[in-house]
FISELO-913047 format. One record per residue (C-alpha): residue in three letters; x, y, z. Coordinates in steps of 0.05 Angstrom, whole numbers, plus 5000, padded with zeros to 4 digits. Example, Ala and Ser with C-alpha at 12.3 -4.5 7.8 and 13.67 -1.06 7.14 Angstrom:
2
Ala524649105156 Ser527349795143 
END
This chain:
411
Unk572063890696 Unk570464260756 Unk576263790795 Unk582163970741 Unk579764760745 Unk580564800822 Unk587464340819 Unk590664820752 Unk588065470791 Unk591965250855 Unk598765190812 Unk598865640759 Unk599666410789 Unk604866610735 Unk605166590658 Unk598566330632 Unk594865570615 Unk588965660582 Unk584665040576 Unk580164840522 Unk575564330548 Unk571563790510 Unk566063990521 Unk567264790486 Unk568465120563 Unk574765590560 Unk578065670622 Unk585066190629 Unk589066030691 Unk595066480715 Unk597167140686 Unk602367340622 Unk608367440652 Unk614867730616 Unk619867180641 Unk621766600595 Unk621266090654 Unk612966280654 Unk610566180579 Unk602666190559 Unk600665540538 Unk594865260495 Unk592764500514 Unk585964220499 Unk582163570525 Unk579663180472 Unk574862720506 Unk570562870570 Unk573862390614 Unk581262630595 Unk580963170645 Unk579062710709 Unk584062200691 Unk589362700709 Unk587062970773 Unk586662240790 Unk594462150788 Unk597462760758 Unk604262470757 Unk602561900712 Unk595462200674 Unk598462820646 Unk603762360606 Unk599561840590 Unk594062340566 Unk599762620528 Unk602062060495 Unk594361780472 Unk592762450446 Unk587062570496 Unk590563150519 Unk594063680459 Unk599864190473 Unk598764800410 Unk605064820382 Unk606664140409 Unk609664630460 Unk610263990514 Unk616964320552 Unk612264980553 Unk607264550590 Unk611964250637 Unk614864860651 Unk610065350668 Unk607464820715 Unk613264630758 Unk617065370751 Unk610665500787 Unk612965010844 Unk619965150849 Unk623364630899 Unk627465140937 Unk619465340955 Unk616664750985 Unk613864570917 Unk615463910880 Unk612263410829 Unk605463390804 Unk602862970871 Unk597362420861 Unk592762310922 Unk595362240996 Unk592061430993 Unk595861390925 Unk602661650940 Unk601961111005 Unk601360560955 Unk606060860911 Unk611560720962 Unk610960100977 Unk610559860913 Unk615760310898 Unk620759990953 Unk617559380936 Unk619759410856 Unk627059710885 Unk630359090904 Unk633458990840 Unk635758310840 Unk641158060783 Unk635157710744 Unk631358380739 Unk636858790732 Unk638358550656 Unk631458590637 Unk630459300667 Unk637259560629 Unk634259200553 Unk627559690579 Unk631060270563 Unk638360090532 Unk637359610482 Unk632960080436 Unk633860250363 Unk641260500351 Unk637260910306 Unk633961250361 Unk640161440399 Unk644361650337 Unk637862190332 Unk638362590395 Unk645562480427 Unk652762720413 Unk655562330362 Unk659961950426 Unk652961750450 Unk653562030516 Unk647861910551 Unk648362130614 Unk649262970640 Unk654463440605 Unk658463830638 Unk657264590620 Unk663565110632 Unk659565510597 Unk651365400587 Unk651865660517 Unk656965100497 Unk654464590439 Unk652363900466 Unk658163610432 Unk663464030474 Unk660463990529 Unk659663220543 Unk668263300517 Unk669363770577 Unk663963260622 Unk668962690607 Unk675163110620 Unk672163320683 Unk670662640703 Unk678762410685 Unk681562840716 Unk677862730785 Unk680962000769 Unk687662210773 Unk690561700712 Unk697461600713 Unk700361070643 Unk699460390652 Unk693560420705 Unk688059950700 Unk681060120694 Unk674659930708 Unk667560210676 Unk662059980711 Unk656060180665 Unk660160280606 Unk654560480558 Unk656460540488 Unk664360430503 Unk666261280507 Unk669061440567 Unk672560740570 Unk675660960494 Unk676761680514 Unk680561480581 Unk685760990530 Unk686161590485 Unk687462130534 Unk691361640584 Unk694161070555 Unk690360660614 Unk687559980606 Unk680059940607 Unk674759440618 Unk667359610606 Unk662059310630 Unk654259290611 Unk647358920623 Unk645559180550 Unk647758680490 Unk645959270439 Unk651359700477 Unk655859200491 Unk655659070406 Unk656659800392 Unk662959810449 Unk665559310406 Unk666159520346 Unk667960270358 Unk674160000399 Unk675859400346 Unk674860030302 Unk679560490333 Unk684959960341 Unk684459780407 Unk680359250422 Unk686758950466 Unk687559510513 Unk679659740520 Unk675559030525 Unk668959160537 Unk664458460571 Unk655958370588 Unk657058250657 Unk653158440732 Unk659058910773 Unk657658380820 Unk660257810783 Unk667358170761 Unk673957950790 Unk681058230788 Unk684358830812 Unk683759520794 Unk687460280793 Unk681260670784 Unk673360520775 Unk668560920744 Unk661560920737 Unk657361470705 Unk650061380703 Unk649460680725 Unk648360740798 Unk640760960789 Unk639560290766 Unk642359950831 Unk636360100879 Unk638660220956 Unk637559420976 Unk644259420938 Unk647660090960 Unk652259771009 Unk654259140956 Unk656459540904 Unk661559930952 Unk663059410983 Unk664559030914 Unk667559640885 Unk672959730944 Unk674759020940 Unk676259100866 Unk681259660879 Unk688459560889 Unk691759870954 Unk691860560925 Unk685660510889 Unk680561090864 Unk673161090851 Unk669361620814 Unk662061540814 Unk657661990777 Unk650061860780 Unk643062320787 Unk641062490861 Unk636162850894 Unk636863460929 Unk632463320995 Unk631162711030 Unk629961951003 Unk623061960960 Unk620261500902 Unk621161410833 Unk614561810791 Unk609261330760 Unk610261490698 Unk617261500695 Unk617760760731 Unk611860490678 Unk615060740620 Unk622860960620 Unk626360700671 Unk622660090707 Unk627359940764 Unk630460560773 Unk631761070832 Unk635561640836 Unk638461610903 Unk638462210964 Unk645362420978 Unk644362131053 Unk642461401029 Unk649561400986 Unk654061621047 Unk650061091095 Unk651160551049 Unk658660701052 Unk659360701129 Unk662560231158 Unk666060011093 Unk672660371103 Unk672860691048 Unk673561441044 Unk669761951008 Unk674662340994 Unk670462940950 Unk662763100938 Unk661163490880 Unk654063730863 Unk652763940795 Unk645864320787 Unk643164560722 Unk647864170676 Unk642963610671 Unk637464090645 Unk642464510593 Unk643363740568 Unk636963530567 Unk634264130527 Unk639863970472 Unk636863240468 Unk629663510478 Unk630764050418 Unk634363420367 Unk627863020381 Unk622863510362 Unk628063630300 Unk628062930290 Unk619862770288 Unk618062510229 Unk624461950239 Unk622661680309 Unk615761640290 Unk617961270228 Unk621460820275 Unk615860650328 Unk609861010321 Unk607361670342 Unk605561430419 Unk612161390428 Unk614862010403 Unk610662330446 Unk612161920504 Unk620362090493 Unk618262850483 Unk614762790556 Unk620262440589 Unk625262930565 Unk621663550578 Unk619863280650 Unk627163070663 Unk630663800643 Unk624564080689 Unk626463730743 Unk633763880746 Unk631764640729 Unk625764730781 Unk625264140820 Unk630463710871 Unk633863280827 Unk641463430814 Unk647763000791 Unk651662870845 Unk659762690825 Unk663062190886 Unk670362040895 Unk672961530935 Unk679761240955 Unk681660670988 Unk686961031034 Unk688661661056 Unk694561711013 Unk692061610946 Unk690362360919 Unk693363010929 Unk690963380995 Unk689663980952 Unk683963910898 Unk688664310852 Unk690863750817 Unk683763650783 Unk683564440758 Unk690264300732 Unk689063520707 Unk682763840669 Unk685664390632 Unk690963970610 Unk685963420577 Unk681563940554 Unk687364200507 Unk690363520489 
END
C-alpha cells in the first residue's frame, strides 16, 4: 500500500485520485482543479494484493487490474482515470507512460525487438489477434464505413461519420488520381477507401488483407455496390503481390510491419509503381525517438505491433531512391477519434458484453481510453507520408491537394 501511495503522490499534482484501499485506508492525492483535462476520480482496490501488482509494472497492472475487477473506476469513469494520470505527465514535459522498473523496461526491450521481426507466418496470425473479431463488435463503435484507423478533423466538433469522409478525401487528394489509374491498398481493411477511391475517381483498385473476416466483408460491400470488377479485393502478404501500379496506399497497416521489415516494404512498394508512380502512407508514429510497444498493449491488442519513430521510416527509405516528397503530422485527430469510439462503447455495454464477456469489455474500454490519452498527452501522433518515384510526378506546389480536397469533399 505504502509503495502505490508514494508512486500516485509523485504523479498526481492536479485534479484529484482518491484511493480506497482494501483494507478501509482512504488516501486523496492531487488537488480539485477547474480544467476538464484534471477530473477527480474515485477507484478502489478490491483485494490487498491489487495495489502492489501495479507498482510492479504499471503499464501492464493497471489494465489488467482493470479488466479482473481488482481495481474499480466510480462511474466506470476509466478515460477519467487515464487522464488525470498522464495530463499530469504531459510529453512536451519530459513525462511519458506509466514506466515499470528500470530491470523491467531492459527486458521489455529485448523481448520487444525480439517479438518485432514479424515474419510472413506471424504476420497473419497477429492481424486474426485483432482483425478477425466479431463483425458485431466493429458495427458497435465505428462509422458505419468501418474506418478504423484516425479521422481527419477540419473541425474537432465534426461527427465521427464526417470526419473519417473528409480523412479519406484528405488522403485522395494527396494521391493525386487522375481516370483510369490503377491502385493499390495495402491493408485494405474492410474494403472503404479502396470503394471510395472507384467512387470518387473512377480508378481501379486492388485491396489487400491478412484478415479473412475483412477480406469477406470487402467482398461483399463491393459485389454489393456493383463493382466487384473494378475494386477486387485478395488475402495476400504486400510482399507476395505482383504487377504495376499508379498509386499505393496504405492507411493503418504499416504498424504491423515492425522495422526488420521497414526497408522491404519500400523497397517492394517502389518496385510496384509504374514510372510516375505515387505512394501515400498513413500510419501512427511517435513523436520522439524509437521506443517499445507497452505490455499491455502487445499482450492484449496488438501482439506484433509498433508504431514506428519518424527517424526509423526515413532511414529505411535511404538509399532506395525513392523520394519523400511531403511529411504531414497530424496531432490530436487520433484522440477526437478515439473518444467518438470510446463514448459508442460505453453506449454499447450491455451488447459487447453479451458478445464476449465482461473482461473484455473492460479490456476494449482500457485500450481506447489509453490510446486517445496518448495522442492527447503523450508522443504518439499519425504521421501522413508521400512518396514518388521521380521528381516529376506531383505538382511543385502543394496547392493541388487544398484544391483536389475541396473538390472531393463537395462531390
Amino acid at each position: 500500500m505504502a509503495l502505490i501511495d508514494r508512486f500516485l503522490a509523485a504523479r498526481v499534482k492536479r485534479g484529484q485520485l482518491t484511493v480506497h484501499h482494501a483494507n478501509g485506508a482512504v488516501r486523496v492525492f492531487g488537488t480539485p482543479d477547474p480544467d476538464p483535462d484534471f477530473p477527480n476520480v474515485v477507484i478502489r482496490f478490491t483485494d490487498n494484493g491489487a495495489a502492489n501488482f501495479i507498482v510492479r509494472n504499471p503499464s501492464l497492472g493497471a489494465g489488467e487490474a482493470y479488466m479482473q475487477g481488482r481495481m474499480t473506476v466510480d462511474g466506470e469513469d476509466v478515460m477519467g482515470l487515464v487522464r488525470l494520470m498522464t495530463a499530469n505527465d504531459l510529453w512536451e514535459g519530459g513525462g511519458g507512460a506509466l514506466h515499470p522498473s528500470r530491470a523491467r523496461r531492459a527486458v521489455a526491450a529485448i523481448t520487444h525487438r525480439i517479438n518485432r521481426v514479424n515474419m510472413a507466418r506471424r504476420s497473419k496470425r497477429n492481424v486474426a489477434h485483432h482483425y478477425d473479431l466479431s463483425d458485431r463488435l466493429y458495427d458497435l463503435f465505428l462509422d458505419a464505413d468501418r474506418q478504423y484507423s484516425c479521422a481527419y478533423f477540419t473541425d474537432p466538433s465534426n461527427s465521427l461519420e464526417q470526419a473519417q469522409d473528409d480523412k479519406k478525401a484528405h488522403i485522395a487528394a494527396k494521391l493525386a488520381l487522375k481516370p483510369g489509374m490503377r491502385v493499390l491498398d495495402i491493408g485494405c481493411g474492410w474494403g472503404g477507401m479502396a470503394l471510395y477511391l472507384h467512387r470518387k475517381t473512377g480508378a481501379e483498385v486492388l485491396g489487400v488483407t491478412l484478415s479473412e473476416e475483412q477480406l469477406k466483408v470487402a467482398r461483399r460491400r463491393a459485389e454489393e455496390a456493383g463493382v466487384a470488377d473494378k475494386v477486387r479485393f485478395e488475402l495476400i502478404d504486400y510482399r507476395h503481390v505482383t504487377g504495376s501500379f499508379d498509386r499505393i496506399v496504405s492507411v493503418g497497416m504499416f504498424e504491423h510491419v515492425g522495422p526488420a521489415h521497414y526497408r522491404t516494404f519500400f523497397r517492394q512498394c517502389r518496385n510496384l509503381l509504374a514510372e510516375d508512380g505515387v505512394m501515400l502512407l498513413h500510419t501512427i508514429g511517435r513523436a520522439g525517438a524509437p521506443g517499445v510497444t507497452d505490455d499491455w498493449t502487445a499482450k492484449y491488442i496488438f501482439p506484433g505491433g509498433y508504431n514506428p519513430a519518424l527517424s526509423e521510416i526515413v532511414r529505411a527509405n535511404e538509399g532506395l531512391r525513392f523520394f519523400l516528397t511531403d511529411v504531414e503530422v497530424l496531432r490530436l485527430h487520433y484522440s477526437y477519434t478515439l473518444d467518438h469510439w470510446y463514448d459508442r462503447t460505453v453506449a454499447a455495454r450491455a451488447a459487447i458484453v453479451a458478445l464476449y464477456d465482461e473482461p473484455f469489455y473492460r479490456m476494449w474500454q482500457f485500450y481506447l481510453a489509453g490510446a486517445s490519452c496518448a495522442f492527447r498527452y503523450g508522443g504518439m501522433v499519425n504521421y501522413q507520408l508521400q512518396y514518388a518515384k521521380n521528381r516529376h510526378a506531383l505538382p511543385i506546389t502543394r496547392d493541388y491537394m487544398i484544391e483536389g480536397e475541396l473538390a472531393l469533399r463537395t462531390s
